[in-house]
C-alpha positions in Angstrom: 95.2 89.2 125.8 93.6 86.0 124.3 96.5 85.8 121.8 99.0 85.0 124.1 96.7 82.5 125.4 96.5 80.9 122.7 99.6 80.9 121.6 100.5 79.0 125.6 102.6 82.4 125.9 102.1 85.6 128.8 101.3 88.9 127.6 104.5 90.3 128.0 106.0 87.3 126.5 104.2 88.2 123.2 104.7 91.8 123.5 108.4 91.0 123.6 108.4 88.5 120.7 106.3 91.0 118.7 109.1 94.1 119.8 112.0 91.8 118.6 110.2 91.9 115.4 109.4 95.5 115.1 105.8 95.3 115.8 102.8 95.7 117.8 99.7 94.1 118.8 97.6 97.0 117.8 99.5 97.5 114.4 99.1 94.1 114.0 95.1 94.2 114.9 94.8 97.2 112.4 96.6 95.7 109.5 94.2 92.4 110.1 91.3 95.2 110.1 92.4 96.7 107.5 92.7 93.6 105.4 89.6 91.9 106.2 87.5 95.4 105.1 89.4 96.1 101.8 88.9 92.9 100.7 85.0 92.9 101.6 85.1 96.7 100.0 86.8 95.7 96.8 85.6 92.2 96.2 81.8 92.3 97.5 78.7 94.6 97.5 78.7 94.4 101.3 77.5 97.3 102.6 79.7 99.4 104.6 78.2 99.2 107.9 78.3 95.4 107.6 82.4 95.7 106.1 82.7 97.9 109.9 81.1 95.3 111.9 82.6 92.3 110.5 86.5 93.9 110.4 85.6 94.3 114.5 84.6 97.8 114.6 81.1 98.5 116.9 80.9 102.4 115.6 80.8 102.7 111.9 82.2 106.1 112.3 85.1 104.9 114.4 85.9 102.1 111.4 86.0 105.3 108.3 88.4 107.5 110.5 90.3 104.2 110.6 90.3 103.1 106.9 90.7 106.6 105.9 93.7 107.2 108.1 95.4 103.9 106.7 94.3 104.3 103.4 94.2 107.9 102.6 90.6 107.6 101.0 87.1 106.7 102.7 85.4 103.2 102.7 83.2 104.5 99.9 86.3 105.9 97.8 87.7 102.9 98.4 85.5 100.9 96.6 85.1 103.2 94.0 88.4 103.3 93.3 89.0 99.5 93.4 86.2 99.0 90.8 88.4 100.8 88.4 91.5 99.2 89.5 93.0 102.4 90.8 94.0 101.0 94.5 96.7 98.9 95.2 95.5 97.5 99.2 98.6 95.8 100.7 99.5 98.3 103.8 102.3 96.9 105.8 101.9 96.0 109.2 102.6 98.8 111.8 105.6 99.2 113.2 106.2 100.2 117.7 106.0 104.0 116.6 103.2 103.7 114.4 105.1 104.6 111.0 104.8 102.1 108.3 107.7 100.6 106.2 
């Protein structure tokens, strides 16, 4: 995992840092996902392919089933909605059994 390397620690090391702290890698990855795409989706006219690429996702499919199980709305609802100030983006990060807090 490169983010252990660069943080000088071993996998596991991190994992364990992350578990004393009630989180995950992945969760951690999603939320950073997550982030990256609703602020491209409410602050830009990038198109939605482009938001999937650049949040780290290869199959733009793959990226709305993502965003719409986080968000509860698709990429394109998304934006819709945060045109009209109806979305409110700040998802916690996830926690070891994948609820959220």
């Amino acid at each position: 995992m490169q983010a252990a390397e660069m943080m000088g620690v071993s996998t596991r090391s991190l994992q364990r840092r992350l578990s004393l702290a009630g989180l995950t890698y992945s969760g951690l990855l999603e939320q950073a996902r997550f982030d990256n795409a609703a602020r491209l989706l409410g602050g830009t006219e990038v198109k939605i392919i482009d938001v999937a690429f650049s949040s780290g996702y290869a199959d733009p499919a793959h990226f709305t089933r993502a965003f719409r199980r986080i968000s509860g709305c698709t990429p394109r609802e998304f934006r819709a909605r945060s045109r009209n100030g109806q979305v409110a983006n700040d998802r916690p990060a996830s926690r070891p059994n994948g609820s959220r807090t």
